[in-house]
N, C-alpha and C positions, 0 to 999 in steps of 0.2 A: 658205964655203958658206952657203946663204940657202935657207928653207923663203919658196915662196907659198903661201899656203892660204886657202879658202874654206867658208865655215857654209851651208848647204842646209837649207831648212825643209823640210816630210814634202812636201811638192807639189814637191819639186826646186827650187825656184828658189832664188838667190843673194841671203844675206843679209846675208852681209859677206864684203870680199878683202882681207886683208893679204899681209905677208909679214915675216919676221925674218932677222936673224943668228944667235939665241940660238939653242937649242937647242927645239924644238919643244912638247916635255911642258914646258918654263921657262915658254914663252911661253905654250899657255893656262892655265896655274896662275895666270898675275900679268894673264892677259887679262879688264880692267872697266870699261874705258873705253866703252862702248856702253850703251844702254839696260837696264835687267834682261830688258825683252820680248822683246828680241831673241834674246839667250841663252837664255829658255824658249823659243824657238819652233825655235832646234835640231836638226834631226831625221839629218844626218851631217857630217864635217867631211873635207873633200878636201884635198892638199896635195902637192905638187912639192918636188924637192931641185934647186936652181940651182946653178952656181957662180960665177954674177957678179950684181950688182945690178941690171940694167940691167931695166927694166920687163917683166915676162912677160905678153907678149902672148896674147886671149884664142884664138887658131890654136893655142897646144899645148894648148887646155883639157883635151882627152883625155889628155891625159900625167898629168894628175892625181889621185892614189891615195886610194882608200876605205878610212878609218878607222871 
């Protein structure tokens, strides 16, 4: 199983798109590889349950759940 997920600043747009294997709350605990600004600017994080790696295309976007 494999989380994609995406960081939305307060204007909606996409600040960053990953995706993991690990476990979801693992992965942004240990998530710091990006600028500090980016992470303050923040404002929801979206995210899909896949079950295969294979690229998720942006046609499911809506499939993507609000945390």
């Amino acid at each position: 199983m494999f989380y994609v997920y995406r960081f939305l600043n307060s204007c909606g747009d996409i600040i960053y798109v990953g995706k993991t294997s690990v476990g979801l709350k693992q992965r942004m605990d240990n998530h710091r590889h990006l600028p500090k600004c980016c992470y303050n600017e923040v404002n929801e994080i979206q995210y899909v349950c896949v079950n295969s790696c294979l690229l998720y295309t942006s046609d499911a976007a809506d499939d993507l759940t609000r945390v």
